[in-house]
C-alpha positions in Angstrom: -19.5 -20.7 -49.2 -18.9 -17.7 -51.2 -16.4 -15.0 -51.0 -17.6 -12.1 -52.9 -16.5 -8.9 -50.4 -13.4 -8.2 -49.1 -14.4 -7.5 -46.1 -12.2 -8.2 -42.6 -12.9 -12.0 -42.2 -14.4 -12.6 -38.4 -11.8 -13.5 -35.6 -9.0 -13.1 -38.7 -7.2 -10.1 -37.6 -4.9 -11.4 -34.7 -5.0 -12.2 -31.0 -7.2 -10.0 -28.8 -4.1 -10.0 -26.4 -1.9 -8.3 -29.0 -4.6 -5.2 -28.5 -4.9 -5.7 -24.6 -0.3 -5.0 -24.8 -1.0 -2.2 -27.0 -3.4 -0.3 -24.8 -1.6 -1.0 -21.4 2.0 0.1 -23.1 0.4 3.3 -24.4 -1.2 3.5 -20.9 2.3 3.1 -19.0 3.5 5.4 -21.6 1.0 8.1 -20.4 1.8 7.4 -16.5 5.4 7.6 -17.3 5.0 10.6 -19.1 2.9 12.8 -16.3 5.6 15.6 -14.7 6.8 15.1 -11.4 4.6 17.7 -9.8 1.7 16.3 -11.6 2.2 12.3 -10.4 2.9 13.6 -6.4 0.1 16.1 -6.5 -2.9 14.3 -8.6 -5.8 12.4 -6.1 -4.7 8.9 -7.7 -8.3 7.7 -7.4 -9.8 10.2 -9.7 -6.3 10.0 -11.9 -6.8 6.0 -12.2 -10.5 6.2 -12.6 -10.1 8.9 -16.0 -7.9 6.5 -17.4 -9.3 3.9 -16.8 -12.8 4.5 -17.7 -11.7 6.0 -21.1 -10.2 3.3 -22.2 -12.4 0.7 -21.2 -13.1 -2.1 -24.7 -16.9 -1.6 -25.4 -18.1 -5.1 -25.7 -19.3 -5.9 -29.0 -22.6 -7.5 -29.1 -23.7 -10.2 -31.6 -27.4 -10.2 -32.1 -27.8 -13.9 -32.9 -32.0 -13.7 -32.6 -32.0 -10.9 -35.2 -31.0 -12.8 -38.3 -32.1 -11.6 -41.2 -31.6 -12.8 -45.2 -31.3 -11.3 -48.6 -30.4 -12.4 -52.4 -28.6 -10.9 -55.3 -27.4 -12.6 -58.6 -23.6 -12.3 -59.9 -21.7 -14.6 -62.6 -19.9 -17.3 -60.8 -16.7 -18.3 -61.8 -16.3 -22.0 -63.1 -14.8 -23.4 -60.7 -17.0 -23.3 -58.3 -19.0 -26.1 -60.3 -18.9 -29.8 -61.4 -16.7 -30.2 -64.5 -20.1 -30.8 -66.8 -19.3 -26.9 -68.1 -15.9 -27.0 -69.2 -16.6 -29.2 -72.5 -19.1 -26.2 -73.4 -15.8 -22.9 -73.0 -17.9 -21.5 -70.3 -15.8 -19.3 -67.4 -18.2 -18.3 -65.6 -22.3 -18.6 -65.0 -25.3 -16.3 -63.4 -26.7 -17.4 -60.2 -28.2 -16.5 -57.1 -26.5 -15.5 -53.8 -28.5 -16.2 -50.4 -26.2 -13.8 -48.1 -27.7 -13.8 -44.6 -26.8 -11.1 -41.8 -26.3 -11.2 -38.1 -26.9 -7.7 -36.9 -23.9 -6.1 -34.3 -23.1 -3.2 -32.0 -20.7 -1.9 -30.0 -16.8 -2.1 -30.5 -17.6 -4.3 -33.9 -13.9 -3.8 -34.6 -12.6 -6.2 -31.7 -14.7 -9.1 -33.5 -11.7 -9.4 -35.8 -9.4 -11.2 -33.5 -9.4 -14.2 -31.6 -9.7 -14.8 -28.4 -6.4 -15.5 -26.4 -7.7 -17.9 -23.9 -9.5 -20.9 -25.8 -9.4 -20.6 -29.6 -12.0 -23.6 -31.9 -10.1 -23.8 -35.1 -13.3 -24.3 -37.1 -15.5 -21.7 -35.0 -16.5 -18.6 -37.3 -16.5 -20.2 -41.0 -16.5 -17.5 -43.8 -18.5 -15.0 -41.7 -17.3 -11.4 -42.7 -17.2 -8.3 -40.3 -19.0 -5.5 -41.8 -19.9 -1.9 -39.9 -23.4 -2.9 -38.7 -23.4 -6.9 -39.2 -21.0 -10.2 -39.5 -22.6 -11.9 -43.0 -22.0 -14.7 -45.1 -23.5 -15.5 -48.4 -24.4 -19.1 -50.2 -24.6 -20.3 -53.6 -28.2 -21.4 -53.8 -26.6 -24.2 -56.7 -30.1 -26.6 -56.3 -33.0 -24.8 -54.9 -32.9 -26.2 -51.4 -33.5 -24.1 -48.7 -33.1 -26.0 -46.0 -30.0 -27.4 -46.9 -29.0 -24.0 -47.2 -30.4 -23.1 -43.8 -28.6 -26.0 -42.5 -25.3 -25.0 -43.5 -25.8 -21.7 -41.8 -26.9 -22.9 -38.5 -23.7 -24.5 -38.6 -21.4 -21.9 -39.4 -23.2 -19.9 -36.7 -22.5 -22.9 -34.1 -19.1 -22.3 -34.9 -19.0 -18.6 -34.4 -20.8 -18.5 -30.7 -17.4 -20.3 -29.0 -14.6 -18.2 -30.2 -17.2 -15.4 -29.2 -18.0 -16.2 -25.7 -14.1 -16.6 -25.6 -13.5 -13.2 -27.3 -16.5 -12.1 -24.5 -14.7 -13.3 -21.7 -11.2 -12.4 -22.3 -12.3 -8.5 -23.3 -14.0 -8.4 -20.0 -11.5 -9.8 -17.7 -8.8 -6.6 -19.8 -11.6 -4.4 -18.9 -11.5 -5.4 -14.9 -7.9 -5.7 -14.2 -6.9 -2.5 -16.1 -7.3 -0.1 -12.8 -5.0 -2.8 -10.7 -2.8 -3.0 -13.4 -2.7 1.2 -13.6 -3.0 1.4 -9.8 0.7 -0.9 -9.7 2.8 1.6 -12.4 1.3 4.5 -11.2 2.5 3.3 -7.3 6.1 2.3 -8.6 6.5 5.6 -10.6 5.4 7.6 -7.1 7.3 5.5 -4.8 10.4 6.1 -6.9 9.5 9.4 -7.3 9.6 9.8 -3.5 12.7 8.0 -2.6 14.4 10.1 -5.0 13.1 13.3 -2.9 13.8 11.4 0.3 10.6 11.6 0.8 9.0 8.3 1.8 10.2 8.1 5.8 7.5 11.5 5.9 4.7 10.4 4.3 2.8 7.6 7.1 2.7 8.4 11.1 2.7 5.0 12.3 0.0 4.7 15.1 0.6 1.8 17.3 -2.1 -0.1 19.9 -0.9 0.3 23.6 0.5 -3.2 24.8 -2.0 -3.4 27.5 -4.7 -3.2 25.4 -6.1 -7.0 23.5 -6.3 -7.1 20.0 -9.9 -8.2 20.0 -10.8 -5.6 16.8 -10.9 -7.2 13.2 -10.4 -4.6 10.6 -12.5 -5.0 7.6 -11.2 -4.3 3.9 -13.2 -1.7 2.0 -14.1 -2.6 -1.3 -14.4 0.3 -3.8 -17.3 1.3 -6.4 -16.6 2.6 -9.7 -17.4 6.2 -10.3 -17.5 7.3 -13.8 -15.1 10.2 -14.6 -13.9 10.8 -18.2 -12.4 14.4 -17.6 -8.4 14.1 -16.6 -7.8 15.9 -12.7 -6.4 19.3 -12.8 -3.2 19.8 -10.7 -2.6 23.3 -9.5 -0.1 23.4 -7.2 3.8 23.3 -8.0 6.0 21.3 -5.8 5.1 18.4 -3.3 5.2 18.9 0.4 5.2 16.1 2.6 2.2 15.5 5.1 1.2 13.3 7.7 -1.2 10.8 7.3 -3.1 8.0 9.5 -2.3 4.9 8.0 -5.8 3.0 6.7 -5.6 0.2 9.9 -5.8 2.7 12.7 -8.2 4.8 11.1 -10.6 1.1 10.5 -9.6 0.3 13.9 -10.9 3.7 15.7 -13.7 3.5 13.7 -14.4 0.2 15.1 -13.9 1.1 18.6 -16.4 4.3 17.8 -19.1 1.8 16.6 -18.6 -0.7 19.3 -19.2 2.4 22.0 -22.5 3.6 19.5 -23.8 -0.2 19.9 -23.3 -0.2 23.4 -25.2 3.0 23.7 -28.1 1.3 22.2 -28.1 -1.6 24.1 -27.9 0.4 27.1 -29.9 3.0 27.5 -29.1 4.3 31.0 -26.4 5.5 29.8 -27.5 7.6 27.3 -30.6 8.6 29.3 -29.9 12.6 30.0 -26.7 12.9 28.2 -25.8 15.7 25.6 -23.7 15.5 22.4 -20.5 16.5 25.0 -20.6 13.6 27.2 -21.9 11.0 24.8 -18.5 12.4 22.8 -17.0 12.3 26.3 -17.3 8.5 26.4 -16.1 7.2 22.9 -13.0 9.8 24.0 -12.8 7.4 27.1 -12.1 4.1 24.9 -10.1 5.8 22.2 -7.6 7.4 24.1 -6.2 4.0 26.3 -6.1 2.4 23.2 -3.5 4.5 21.1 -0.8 6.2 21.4 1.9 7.8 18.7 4.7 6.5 17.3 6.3 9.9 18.1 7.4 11.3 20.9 6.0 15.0 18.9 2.5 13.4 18.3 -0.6 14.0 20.7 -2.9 11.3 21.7 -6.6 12.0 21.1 -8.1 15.5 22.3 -11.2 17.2 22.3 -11.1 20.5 20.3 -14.3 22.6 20.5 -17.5 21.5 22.3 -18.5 17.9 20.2 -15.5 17.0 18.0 -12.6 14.7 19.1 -8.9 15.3 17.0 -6.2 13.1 16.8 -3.2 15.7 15.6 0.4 15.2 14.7 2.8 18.2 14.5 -0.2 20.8 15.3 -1.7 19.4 12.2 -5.4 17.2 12.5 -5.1 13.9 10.6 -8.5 12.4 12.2 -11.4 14.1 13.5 -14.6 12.8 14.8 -17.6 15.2 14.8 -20.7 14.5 17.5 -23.8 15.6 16.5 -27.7 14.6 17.0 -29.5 14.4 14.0 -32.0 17.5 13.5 -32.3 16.6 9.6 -31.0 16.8 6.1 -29.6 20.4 6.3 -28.3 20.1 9.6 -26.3 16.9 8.5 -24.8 18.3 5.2 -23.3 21.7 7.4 -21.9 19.1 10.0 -20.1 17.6 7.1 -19.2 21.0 6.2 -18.0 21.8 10.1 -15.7 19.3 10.1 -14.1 19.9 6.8 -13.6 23.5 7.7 -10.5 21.7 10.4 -9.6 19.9 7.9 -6.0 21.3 5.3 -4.4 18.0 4.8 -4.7 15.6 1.7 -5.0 12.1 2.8 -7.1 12.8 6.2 -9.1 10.4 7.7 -12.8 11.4 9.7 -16.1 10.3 11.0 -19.2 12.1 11.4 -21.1 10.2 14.7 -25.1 10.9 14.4 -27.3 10.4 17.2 -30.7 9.7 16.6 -33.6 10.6 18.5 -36.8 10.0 16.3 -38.3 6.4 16.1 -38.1 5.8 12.8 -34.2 5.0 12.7 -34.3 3.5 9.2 -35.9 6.1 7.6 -33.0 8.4 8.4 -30.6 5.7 7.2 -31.9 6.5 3.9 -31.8 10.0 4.0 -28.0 9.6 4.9 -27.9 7.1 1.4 -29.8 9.8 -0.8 -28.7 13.3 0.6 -24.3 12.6 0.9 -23.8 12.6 -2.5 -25.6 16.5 -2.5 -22.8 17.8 -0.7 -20.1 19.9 -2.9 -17.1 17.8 -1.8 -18.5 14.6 -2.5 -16.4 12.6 -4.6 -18.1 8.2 -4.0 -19.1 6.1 -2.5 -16.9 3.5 -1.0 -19.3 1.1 1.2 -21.1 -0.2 4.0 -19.2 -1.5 7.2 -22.5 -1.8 8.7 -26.0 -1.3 8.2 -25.3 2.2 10.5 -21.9 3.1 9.0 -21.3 4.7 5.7 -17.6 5.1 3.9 -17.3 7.9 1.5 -14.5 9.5 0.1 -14.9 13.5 0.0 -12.0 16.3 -0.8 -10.6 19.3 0.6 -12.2 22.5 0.5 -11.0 24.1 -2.8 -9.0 21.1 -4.1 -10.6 17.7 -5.4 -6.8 16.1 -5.7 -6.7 16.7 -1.9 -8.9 13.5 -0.7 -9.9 12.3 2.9 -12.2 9.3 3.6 -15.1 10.1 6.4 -17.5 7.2 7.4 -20.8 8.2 8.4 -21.6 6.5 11.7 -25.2 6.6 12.9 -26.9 5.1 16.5 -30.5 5.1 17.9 -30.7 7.0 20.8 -34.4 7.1 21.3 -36.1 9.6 24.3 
């Protein structure tokens, strides 16, 4: 092997961890450092999801199958030879340099340090990190090619375990950063709150009736990345305290709503005749045995308006359902639009419940898929519950930081 560059030598730098400490300590730093107003105001989705996203580690991707060679000649020093030369005073002499070159992209930089998981002491040889290539370079002392070749196949064996290590730990950094965001930004929050004797006002606890059986499961929504580099504006000065639904009574009513839809399917007697009022009428009928407040100022569920049904606490709606039959795109976007016209509260929770008359009751599942994301409070997608209900997270007329989550809950009501 010969040195002649100076370059950074390939997995010499230091532990990858070392970098991972760095970037979640400047992170913390940042979190820490957001005002009060800021912190209690921001949608922490869209917060957590800027900082997250821009400081994701870009992999960096060695092109093993891209190899390529080259040759130069330079003066070798003496000692890099038998000791045939030294009776003859000679320092140093001319000969030819076989370099060969592994091409790279991305975050080249991180292929300076080794991974922090499983480290092979011998894995990465003499290779050198350059801006567009990792590279080594041979003496070609005898002519022999393939013992050259030989030699690098080896020192390439070496490299491809530290990297798939490197690979692997960069990756795992890159999916627990939101978590590991998501847990300082809570604790600075919380604390945040209790110092404002806030915390005992932020949930309205909605308790099942004992008379009714816990039959329900309540499924855990999994979240999908959105892409957001910009950092959330906050407006508004000051934080004032509002109630909320707490996530398993809103998965729970939503539940009971889709059990009610299924049933409509299955049965269409009783359907048969009905308009969006009574169809509303019935899910109304399971919801409101199964609930009830945890405050003697609360209001169980209520119909407000001719197809929507309200659950409110204090005067103020924290879940609405909105009935509609489906009469296309347009006419779904502005029910989505009806029902966050009620809506004032960050935090709410809603459903829009779709009845569908035409035949072809998968064909309008897809418009649902391709047409939500049109609307101009959109924020994501969250998931599927079922293949008939859709969980999105929108915001607040006006105000992105002022989030609700509305499912989209469709049933086939054919004439």
């Amino acid at each position: 092997m010969y040195r002649h560059s100076n370059h950074s030598k390939i997995f010499g730098t230091g532990r990858i961890d070392e970098r991972f400490r760095t970037i979640f300590q400047r992170l913390k730093q940042t979190i820490e450092g957001e005002t009060e107003d800021y912190i209690l105001n921001v949608n922490p989705t869209e917060y957590l999801e800027h900082l997250t996203n821009s400081n994701q580690m870009e992999i960096p991707i060695i092109n093993f199958e891209d190899v390529y060679a080259d040759s130069y000649e330079d003066d070798i020093p003496i000692e890099y030879f038998s000791a045939r030369y030294d009776r003859f005073g000679i320092d140093k002499v001319r000969k030819e340099i076989i370099q060969f070159f592994i091409p790279v992209s991305g975050n080249v930089d991180l292929l300076n340090y080794s991974p922090a998981s499983t480290f092979y002491l011998g894995g990465g040889g003499d290779f050198k990190v350059n801006s567009d290539s990792i590279s080594t370079e041979f003496i070609n002392f005898d002519n022999d090619g393939p013992a050259i070749k030989k030699r690098f196949d080896s020192e390439v064996r070496g490299i491809r375990s530290n990297y798939d290590s490197l690979i692997a730990d960069i990756e795992r950094f890159n999916n627990s950063l939101k978590s590991e965001l998501q847990n300082v930004f809570t604790k600075r929050k919380n604390a945040l709150l209790n110092k404002n004797s806030l915390m005992s006002s932020l949930g309205v606890p909605l308790k099942r009736k004992n008379s009714t059986s816990n039959t329900f499961a309540v499924p855990k929504p999994q979240l999908k990345e959105k892409i957001r580099i910009s950092k959330p504006i906050v407006t508004e000065k000051g934080f004032k305290p509002e109630p909320t639904l707490n996530e398993d009574s809103y998965r729970h009513i939503l539940k009971l709503i889709n059990d009610v839809g299924k049933n409509f399917e299955r049965m269409p007697s009783v359907y048969k005749g009905k308009g969006e009022e009574d169809l509303r009428d019935h899910i109304l009928m399971t919801l409101d045995p199964n609930f009830e407040l945890g405050s003697a100022s609360g209001e169980t569920f209520n119909k407000s308006g001719k197809t929507d049904i309200q659950l409110r606490y204090d005067s103020s709606v924290i879940f609405i359902a909105e009935c509609k039959f489906w009469s296309g795109e347009k006419g779904y976007l502005t029910t989505i639009s009806q029902l966050l016209n009620y809506l004032t509260w960050r935090d709410t929770k809603a459903s829009v419940i779709m009845f569908v008359r035409q035949k072809d009751f998968s064909s309008i599942l897809e418009k649902v898929k391709t047409s939500t994301e049109y609307h101009e409070n959109y924020l994501s997608y969250v998931n599927n519950t079922d293949e008939n209900w859709f969980n999105y997270r929108f915001h607040i007329n006006g105000d992105k930081n002022r989030e609700l989550k509305l499912a989209i809950q469709l049933y086939h009501l054919p004439k």
